[in-house]
C-alpha positions as CSV (number, residue, x, y, z in Angstrom):
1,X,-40.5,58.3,-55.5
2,X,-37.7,56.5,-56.4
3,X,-35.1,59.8,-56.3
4,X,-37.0,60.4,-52.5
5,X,-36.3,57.5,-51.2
6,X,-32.5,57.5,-52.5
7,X,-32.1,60.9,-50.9
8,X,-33.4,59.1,-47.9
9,X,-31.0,56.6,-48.3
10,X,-27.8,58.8,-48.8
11,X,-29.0,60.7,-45.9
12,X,-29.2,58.0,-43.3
13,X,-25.6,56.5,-44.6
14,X,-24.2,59.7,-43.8
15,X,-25.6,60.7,-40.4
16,X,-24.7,56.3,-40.0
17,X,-20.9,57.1,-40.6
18,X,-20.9,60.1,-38.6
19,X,-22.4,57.9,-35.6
20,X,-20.3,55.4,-36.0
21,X,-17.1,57.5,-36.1
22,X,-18.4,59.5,-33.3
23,X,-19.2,55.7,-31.4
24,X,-15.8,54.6,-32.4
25,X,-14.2,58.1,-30.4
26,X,-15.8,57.6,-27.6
27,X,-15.2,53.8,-27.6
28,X,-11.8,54.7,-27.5
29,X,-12.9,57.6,-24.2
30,X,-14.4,55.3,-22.4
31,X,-11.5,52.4,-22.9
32,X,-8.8,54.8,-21.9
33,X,-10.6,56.6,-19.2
34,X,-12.2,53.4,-18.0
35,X,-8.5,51.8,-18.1
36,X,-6.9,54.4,-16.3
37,X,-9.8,55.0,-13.6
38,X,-9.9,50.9,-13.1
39,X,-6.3,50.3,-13.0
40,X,-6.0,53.6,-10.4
41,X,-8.5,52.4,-8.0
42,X,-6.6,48.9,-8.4
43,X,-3.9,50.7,-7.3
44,X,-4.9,52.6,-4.6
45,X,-5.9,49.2,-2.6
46,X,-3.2,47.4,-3.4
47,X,-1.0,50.6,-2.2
48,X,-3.0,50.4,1.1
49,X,-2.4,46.6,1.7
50,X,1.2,47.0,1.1
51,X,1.6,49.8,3.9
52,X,-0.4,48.4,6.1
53,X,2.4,45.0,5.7
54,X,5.1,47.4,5.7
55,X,4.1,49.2,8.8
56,X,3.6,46.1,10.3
57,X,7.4,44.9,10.0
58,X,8.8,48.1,10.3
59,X,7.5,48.3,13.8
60,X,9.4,45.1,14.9
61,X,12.4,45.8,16.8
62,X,16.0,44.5,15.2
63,X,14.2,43.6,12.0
64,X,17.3,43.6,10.2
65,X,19.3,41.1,11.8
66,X,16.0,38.9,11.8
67,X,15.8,39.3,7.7
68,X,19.4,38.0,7.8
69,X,18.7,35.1,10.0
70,X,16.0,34.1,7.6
71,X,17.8,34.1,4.8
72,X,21.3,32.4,6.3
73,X,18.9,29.6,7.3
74,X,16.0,29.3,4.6
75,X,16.3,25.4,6.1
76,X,14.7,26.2,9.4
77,X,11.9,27.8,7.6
78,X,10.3,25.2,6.0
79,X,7.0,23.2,7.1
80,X,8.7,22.0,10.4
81,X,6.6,21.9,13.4
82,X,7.9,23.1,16.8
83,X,8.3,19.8,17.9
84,X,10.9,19.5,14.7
85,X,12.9,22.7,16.8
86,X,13.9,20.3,19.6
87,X,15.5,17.7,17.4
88,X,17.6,20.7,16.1
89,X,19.1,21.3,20.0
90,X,17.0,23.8,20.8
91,X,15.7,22.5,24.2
92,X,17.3,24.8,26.3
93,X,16.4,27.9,24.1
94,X,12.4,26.9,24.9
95,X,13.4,26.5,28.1
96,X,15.3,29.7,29.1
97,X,13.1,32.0,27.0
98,X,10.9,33.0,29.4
99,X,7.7,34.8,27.3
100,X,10.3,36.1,25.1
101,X,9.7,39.9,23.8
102,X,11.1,41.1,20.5
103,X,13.1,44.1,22.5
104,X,15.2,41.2,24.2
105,X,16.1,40.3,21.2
106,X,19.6,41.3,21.1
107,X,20.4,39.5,24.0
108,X,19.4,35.9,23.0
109,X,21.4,33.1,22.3
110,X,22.0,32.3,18.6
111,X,19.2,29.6,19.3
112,X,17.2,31.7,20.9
113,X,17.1,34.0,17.7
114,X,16.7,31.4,15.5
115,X,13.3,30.5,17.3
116,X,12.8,33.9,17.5
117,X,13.0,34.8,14.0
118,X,10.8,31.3,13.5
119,X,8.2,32.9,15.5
120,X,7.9,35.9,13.6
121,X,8.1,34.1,10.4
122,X,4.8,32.8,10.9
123,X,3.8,35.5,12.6
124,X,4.0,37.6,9.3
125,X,3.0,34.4,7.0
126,X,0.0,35.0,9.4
127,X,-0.3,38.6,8.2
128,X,-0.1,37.6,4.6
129,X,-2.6,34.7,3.9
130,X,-4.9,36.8,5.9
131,X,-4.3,39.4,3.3
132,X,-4.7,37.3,0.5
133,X,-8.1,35.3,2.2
134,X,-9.3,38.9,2.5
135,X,-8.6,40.8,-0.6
136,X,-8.2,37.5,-3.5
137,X,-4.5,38.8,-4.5
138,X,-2.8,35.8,-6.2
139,X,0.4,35.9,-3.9
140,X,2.1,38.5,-1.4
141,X,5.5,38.0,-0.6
142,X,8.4,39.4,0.8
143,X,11.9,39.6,-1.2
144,X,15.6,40.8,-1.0
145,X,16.7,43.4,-4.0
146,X,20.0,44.0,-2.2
147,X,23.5,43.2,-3.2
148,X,23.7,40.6,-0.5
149,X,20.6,38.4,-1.1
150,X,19.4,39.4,-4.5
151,X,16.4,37.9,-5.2
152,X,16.0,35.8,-1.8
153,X,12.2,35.2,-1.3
154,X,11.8,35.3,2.5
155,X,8.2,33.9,2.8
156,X,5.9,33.7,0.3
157,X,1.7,33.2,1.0
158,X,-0.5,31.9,-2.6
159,X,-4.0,31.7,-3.1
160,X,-5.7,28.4,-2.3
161,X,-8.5,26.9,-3.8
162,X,-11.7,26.3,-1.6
163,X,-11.0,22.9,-1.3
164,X,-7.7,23.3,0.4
165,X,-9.0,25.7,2.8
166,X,-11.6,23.3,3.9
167,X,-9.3,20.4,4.5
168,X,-6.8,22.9,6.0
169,X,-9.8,23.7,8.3
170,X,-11.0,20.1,9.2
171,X,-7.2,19.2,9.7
172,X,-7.0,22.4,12.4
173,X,-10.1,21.2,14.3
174,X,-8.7,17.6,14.9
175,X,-5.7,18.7,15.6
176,X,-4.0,17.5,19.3
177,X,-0.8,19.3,19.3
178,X,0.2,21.3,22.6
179,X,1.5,24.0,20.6
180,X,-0.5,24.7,17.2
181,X,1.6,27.0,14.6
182,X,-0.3,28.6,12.0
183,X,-0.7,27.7,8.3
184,X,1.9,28.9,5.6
185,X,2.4,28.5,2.3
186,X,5.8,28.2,1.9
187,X,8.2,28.0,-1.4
188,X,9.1,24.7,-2.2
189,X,5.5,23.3,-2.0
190,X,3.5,21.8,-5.0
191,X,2.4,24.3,-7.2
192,X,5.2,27.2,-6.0
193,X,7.4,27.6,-9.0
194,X,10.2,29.3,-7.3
195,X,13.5,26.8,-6.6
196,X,14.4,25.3,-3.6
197,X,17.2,28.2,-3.0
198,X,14.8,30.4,-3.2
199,X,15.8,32.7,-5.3
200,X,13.9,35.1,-8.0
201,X,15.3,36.5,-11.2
202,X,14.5,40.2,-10.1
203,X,16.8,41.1,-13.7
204,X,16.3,44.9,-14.7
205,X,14.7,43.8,-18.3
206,X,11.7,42.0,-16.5
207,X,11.4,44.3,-13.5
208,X,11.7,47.8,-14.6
209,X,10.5,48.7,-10.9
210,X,12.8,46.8,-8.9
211,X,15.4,48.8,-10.7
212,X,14.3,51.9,-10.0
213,X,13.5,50.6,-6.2
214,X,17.3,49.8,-6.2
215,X,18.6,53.0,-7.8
216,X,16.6,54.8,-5.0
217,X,14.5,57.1,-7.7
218,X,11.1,55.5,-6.5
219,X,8.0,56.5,-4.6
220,X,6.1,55.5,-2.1
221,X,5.0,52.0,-4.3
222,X,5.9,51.1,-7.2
223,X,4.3,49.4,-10.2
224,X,5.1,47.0,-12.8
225,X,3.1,44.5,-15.3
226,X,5.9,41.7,-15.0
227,X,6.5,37.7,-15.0
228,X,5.5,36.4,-11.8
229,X,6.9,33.7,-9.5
230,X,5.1,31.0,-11.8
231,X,6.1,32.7,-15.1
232,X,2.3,33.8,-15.6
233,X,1.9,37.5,-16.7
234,X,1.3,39.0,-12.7
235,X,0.8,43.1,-12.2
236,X,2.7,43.7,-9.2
237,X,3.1,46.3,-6.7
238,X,6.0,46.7,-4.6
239,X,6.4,48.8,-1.5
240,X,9.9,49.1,-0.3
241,X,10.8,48.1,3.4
242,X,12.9,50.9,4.8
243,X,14.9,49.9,7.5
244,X,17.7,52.6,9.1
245,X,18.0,54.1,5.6
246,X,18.0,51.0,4.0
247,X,15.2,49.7,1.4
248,X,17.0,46.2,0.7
249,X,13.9,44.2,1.0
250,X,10.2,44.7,-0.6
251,X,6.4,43.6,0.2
252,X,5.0,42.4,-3.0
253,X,1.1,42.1,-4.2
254,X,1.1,39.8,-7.2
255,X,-2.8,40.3,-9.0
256,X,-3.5,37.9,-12.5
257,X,-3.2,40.6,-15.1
258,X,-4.7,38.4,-17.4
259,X,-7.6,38.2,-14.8
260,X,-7.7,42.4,-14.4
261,X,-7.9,42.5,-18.2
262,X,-10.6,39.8,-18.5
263,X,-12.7,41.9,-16.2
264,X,-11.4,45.4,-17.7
265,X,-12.6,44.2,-20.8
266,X,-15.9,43.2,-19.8
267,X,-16.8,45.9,-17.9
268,X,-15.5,48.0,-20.7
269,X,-17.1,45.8,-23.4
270,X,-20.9,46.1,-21.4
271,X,-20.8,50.1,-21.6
272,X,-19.3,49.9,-25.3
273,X,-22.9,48.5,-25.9
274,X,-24.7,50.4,-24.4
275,X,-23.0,53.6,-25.2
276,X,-24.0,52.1,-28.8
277,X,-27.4,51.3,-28.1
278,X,-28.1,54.7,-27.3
279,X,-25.8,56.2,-30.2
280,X,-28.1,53.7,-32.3
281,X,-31.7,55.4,-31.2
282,X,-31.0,58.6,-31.2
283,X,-29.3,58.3,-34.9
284,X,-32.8,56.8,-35.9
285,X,-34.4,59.7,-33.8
286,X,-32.2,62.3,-35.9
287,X,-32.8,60.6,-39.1
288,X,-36.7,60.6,-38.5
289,X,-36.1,63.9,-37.9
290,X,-34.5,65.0,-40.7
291,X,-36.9,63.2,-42.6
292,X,-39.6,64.8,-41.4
293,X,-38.1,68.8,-41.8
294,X,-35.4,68.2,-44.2
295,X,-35.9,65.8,-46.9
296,X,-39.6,65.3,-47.5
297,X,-39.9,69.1,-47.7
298,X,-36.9,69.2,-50.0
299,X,-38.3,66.7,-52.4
300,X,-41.8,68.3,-52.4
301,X,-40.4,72.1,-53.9
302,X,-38.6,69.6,-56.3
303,X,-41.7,67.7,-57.4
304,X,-43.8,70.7,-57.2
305,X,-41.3,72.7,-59.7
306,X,-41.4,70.3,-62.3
307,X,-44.9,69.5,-62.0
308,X,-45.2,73.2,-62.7
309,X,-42.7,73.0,-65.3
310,X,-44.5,70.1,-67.2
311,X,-48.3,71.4,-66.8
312,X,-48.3,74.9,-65.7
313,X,-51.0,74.6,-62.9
314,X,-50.0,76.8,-60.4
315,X,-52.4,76.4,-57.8
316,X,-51.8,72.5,-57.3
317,X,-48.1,73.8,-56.8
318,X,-49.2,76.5,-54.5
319,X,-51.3,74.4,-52.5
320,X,-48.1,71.8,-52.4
321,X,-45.9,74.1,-50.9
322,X,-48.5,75.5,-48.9
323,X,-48.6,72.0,-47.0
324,X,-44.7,72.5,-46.2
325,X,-44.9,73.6,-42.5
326,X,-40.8,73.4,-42.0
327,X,-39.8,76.1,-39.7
328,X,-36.7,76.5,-41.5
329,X,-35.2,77.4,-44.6
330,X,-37.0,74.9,-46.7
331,X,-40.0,76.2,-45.1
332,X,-38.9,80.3,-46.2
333,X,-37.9,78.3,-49.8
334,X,-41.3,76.7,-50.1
335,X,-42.6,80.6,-49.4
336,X,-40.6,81.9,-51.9
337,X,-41.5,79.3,-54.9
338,X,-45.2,79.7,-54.1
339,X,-44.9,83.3,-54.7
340,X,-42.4,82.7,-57.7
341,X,-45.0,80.6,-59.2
342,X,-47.8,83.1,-58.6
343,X,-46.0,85.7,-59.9
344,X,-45.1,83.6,-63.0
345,X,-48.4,82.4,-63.8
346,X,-49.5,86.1,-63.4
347,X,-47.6,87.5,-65.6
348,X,-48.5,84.8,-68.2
349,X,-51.8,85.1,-68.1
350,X,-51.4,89.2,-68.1
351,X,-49.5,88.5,-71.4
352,X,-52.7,86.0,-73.1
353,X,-54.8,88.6,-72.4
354,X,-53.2,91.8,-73.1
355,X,-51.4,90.4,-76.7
356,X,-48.7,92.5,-76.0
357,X,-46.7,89.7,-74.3
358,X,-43.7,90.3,-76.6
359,X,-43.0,93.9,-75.2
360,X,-44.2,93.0,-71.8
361,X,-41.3,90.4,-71.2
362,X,-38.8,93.5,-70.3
363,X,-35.3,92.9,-70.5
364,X,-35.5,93.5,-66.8
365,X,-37.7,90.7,-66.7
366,X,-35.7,88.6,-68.6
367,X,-32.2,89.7,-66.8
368,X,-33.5,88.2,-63.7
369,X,-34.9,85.0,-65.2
370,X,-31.3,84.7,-66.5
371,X,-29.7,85.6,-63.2
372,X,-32.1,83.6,-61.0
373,X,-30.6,80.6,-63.7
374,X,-27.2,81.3,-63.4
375,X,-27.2,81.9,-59.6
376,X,-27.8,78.3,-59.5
377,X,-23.7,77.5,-60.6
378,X,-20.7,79.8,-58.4
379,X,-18.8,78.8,-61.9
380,X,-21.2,79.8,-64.7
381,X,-22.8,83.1,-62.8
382,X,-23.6,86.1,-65.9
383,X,-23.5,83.3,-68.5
384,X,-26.6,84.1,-70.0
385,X,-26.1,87.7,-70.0
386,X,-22.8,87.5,-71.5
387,X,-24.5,85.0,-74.2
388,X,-26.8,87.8,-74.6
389,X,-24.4,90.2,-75.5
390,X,-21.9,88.1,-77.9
391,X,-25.2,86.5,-79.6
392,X,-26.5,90.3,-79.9
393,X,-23.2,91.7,-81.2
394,X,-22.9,88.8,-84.1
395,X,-26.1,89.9,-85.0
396,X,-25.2,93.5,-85.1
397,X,-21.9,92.5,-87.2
398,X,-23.5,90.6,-89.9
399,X,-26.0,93.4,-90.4
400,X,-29.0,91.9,-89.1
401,X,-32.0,94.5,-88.6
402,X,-32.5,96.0,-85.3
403,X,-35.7,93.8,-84.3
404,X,-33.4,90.5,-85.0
405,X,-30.6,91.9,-82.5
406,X,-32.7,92.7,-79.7
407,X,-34.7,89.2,-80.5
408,X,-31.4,87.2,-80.1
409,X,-30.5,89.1,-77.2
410,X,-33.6,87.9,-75.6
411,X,-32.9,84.0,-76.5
412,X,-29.2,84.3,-75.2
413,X,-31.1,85.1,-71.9
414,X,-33.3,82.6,-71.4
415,X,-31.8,79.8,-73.1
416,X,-30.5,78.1,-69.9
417,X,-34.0,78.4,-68.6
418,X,-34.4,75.0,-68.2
419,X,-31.3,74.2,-65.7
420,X,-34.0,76.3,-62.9
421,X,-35.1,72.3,-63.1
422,X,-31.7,70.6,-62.5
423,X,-30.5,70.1,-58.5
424,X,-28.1,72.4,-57.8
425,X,-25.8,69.9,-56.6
426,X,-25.6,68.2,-60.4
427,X,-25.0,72.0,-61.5
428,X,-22.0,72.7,-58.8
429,X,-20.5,69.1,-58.6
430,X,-17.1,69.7,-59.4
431,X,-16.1,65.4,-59.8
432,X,-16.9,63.2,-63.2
433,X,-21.1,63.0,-63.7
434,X,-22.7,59.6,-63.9
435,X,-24.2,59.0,-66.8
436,X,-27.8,59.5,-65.4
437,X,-26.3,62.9,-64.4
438,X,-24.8,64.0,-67.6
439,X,-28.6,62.9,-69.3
440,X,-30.0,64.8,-66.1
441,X,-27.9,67.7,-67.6
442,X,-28.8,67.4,-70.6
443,X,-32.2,67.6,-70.5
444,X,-32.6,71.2,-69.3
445,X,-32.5,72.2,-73.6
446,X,-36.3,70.1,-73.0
447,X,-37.4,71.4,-70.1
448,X,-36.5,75.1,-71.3
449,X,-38.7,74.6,-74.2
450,X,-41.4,73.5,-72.4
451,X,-41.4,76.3,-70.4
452,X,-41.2,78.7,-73.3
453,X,-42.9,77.0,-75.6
454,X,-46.3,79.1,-74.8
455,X,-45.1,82.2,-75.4
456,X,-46.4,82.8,-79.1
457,X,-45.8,85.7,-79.7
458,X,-41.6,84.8,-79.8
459,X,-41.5,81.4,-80.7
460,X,-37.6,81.9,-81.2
461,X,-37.1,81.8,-77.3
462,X,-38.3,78.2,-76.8
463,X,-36.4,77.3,-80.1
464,X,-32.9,78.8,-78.4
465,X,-33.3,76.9,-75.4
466,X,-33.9,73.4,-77.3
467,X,-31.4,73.6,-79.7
468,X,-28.3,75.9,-78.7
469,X,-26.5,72.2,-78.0
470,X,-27.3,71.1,-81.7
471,X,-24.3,71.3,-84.0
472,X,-24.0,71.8,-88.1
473,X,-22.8,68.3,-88.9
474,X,-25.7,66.4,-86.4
475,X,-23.7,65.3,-83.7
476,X,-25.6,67.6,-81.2
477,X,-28.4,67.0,-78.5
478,X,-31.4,66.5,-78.0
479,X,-32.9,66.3,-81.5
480,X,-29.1,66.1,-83.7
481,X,-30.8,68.5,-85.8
482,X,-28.4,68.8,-89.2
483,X,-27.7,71.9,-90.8
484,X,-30.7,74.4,-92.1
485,X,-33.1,72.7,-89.9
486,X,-31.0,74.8,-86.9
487,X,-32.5,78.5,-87.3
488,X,-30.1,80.9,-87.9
489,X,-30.9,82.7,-85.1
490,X,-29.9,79.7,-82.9
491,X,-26.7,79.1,-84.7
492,X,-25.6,82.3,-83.9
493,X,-27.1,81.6,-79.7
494,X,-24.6,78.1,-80.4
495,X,-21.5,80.4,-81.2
496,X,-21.8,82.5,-78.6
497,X,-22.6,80.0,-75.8
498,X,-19.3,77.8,-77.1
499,X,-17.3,80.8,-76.8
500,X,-18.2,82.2,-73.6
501,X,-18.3,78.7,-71.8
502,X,-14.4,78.3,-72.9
503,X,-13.5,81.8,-71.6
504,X,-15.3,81.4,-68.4
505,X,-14.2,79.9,-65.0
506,X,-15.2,75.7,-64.6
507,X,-15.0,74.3,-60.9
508,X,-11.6,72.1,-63.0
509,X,-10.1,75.1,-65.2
510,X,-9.6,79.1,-65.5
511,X,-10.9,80.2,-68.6
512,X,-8.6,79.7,-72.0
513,X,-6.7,82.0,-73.8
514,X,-8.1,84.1,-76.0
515,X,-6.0,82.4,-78.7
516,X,-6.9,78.9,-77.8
517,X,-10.5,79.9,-78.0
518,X,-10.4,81.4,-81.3
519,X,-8.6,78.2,-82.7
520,X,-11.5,76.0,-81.7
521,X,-14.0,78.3,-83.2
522,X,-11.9,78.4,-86.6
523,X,-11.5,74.5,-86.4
524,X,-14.7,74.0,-86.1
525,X,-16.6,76.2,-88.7
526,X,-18.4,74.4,-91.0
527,X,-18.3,71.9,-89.0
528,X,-19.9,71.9,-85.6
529,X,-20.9,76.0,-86.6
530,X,-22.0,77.9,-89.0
531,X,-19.4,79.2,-91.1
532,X,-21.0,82.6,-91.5
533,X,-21.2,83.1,-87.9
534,X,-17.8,81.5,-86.7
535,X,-16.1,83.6,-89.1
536,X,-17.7,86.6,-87.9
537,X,-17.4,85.7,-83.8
538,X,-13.5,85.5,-85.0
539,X,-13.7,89.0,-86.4
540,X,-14.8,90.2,-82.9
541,X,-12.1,88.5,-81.1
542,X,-9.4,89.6,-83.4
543,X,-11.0,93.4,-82.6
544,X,-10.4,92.2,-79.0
545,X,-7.1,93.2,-78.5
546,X,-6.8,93.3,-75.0
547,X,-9.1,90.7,-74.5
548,X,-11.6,92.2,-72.7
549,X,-14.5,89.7,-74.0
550,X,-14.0,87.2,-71.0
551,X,-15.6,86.3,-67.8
């Protein structure tokens, strides 16, 4: 229970990390691509207020000279009534102008054209808080880049509070003037930053796209994230005013950017959660999932193998994997270790009852046993049968009889039987083992006995896979075993195991020299081996000239 719900565990961590990296990607998708559609679409109606202003002046007649008189006299374009015009001598250009039209224009007096330009001053003010009323920009302006005026703000309109529209309103209805001008916002009130010249730092290093308005490599608008006229952080669009070839002068949309951010963010912040929301239940939907075909089926074969390893009931394991309905590969695996088992306990029983179990267990039999172990590690793959042959060929050189070879033969086979009960993914794992997974490993010599332990009739098999991991002096596992209380027949299984598993492939080395190995045979006889035995395993090698007796 405890190893099921573990796997369960390590399962839902990893599909966790791989929905939260895959959350965290398209986080950053939907920030970008939210960022960029957002700040398009700001774009594209701040682009159409702009040319809609432009277009607006452009159409006025000997717009030019007008721009000049507005910023030769930024004095008469203050908060001064009309009334404020005659105290300036003016009288006479009220009087002669006659429902004055802009296409007169050039043939006004210089008072005339100062009233003039007055008029459409606040005519384009007009145009502008209108704007702003309409659309909540922060400022509009107009404002000289050339050489001649750098900088010159010509009018400038500002957001007011609702407050100051109201008493703006209630002062327009109680109003008795004969001639009513409309409201402005002009520089120099309280709250407008810029100085009483009027002038604004349009320096290259804070308005990259005022240079490149200047330099005349621009299109239609351009764009900047730049100080505004109060020193607050202001995303600003400019569309140039071009006048007989001329783009001296520029409409500009000031928006808060700290404002566009603050709603970016939210916006962008409210689908981040709910993009994760649904990220969140269909990881539990995948992990219930997986639960369901994956790792309760996996843990079942598991159980069901070593509950057949431990009491040799077959149909309780049969019936168990019976129960596995996974249309998948577990589900095919289940299959195949209910007909493994079958086939097992059929042949086991064939052997009680025939009592000629000892030549029924082929070497056919055996060799598939061993390979159906091995297959289990890419590394170790023919270990057993290669076992088999050096155990069989000791045997052969210390003159043992005929029946003894083909005996040891048999337990160099099977004496890795029990790793069929160790997780493959102990067997294969190529980093350091806990120590619960080193014991893990170590307990396939017990599980091999008990697995071979019934078959009477060659009690030497179940011996072999117990104790081909104890050593002469006692230092091996699982019973340190000292000595004569090894069987001979083992000690020779230990020789040829230590040998092979240094001239074989490991997931962190190739296999040894052939010299290395013999010198940790030769240290060690007496020892950890048999003398007897090592000495005769080093006769083999040294017959091994070309070292053919590796993996």
């Amino acid at each position: 229970m405890e190893k099921k719900q573990r796997l369960l565990v390590q399962t839902g961590l990893r599909i966790a990390a791989f929905f939260l990296i895959m959350t965290a990607a398209l986080g950053f998708i939907i920030y970008t691509g939210g960022t960029s559609m957002y700040l398009s679409a700001k774009n594209e109606m701040i682009d159409r207020d702009l040319k809609r202003i432009r277009e607006e002046i452009i159409l006025i007649p000997e717009m030019n000279e007008v721009f000049d008189i507005w910023a030769e006299n930024p004095e008469l374009f203050s908060e001064s009534s009309y009334d404020d015009y005659y105290s300036l001598g003016m009288e006479n250009a009220l009087d002669e102008l006659d429902g004055f039209t802009y296409t007169k224009f050039s043939g006004y007096t210089p008072e005339q054209k100062i009233y003039a330009a007055h008029s459409m001053h606040s005519t384009v003010l007009s145009w502008i808080q209108y704007e702003i009323s309409q659309f909540d920009y922060e400022r509009i302006y107009i404002m000289d880049i050339g050489d001649k005026y750098p900088g010159h703000v010509y009018f400038l309109g500002t957001r007011e509070d609702e407050e100051e529209e109201a008493s703006e309103e209630a002062a327009e209805d109680t109003a008795e003037e004969t001639v009513e001008a409309p409201a402005e916002v002009l520089p120099g009130e309280a709250g407008d930053d810029i100085s009483a010249d009027r002038q604004y730092d349009i320096s290259p290093e804070f308005h990259p796209a005022v240079k490149k308005i200047r330099s005349g490599i621009f299109g239609s608008t351009e764009y900047e994230v730049a100080p505004g006229a109060d020193g607050r952080e202001m995303y600003i669009g400019y569309a140039p005013i071009d006048l007989y070839g001329r783009a001296d002068r520029v409409v500009c949309i000031e928006y808060d950017w700290s404002s566009f951010r603050k709603n970016l963010t939210d916006n962008l912040a409210l689908m981040g959660l709910i993009v994760l929301g649904i990220m969140m239940i269909a990881g539990l939907m995948l992990i219930a999932y997986l639960a369901r075909t994956a790792v309760r089926p996996a843990v079942k074969i598991q159980q069901g193998v070593r509950e057949y390893i431990k009491s040799k009931e077959s149909s309780r394991v049969i019936a168990d994997m019976n129960m596995i309905n996974a249309d998948n590969e577990l589900g095919t695996l289940a299959e195949d270790v209910s007909e493994l088992v079958s086939e097992l306990d059929e042949h086991i029983s064939k052997l009680k009852d025939s009592g000629e179990r000892m030549r029924a267990l082929t070497v056919e039999v055996m060799g598939a046993l061993a390979h159906t172990i091995d297959a289990k590690d890419k590394y170790t793959n023919g270990h057993s049968e290669r076992v088999a042959i050096y155990s069989r060929m000791i045997a052969k050189n210390l003159g043992l009889p005929q029946e003894q070879q083909e005996k040891v033969y048999y337990m160099g086979l099977l004496h890795d039987i029990g790793k069929i009960g160790i997780p493959r993914e102990i067997i294969n794992k190529t980093a350091k083992l806990t120590d619960e997974e080193y014991e893990l490993i170590r307990s396939h010599t017990t599980m091999g006995y008990d697995i071979l332990k019934n078959i009477e009739s060659m009690p030497e098999l179940a011996q072999a896979a117990r104790w081909h991991h104890e050593l002469l002096d006692g230092s091996g596992y699982p019973d340190g075993r000292i000595g004569e209380d090894i069987p001979f027949l083992v000690r020779i299984i230990a020789v040829a195991d230590s040998y092979d598993a240094m001239t074989s492939n490991r997931s962190y080395r190739q296999y040894l020299p052939q010299d290395v190995a013999r010198s940790e045979i030769a240290k060690n006889a007496g020892k950890q081996f048999d003398p007897a035995v090592a000495e005769c395993m080093l006769k083999i090698i040294d017959n091994d000239k070309y070292y053919f007796l590796h993996e």
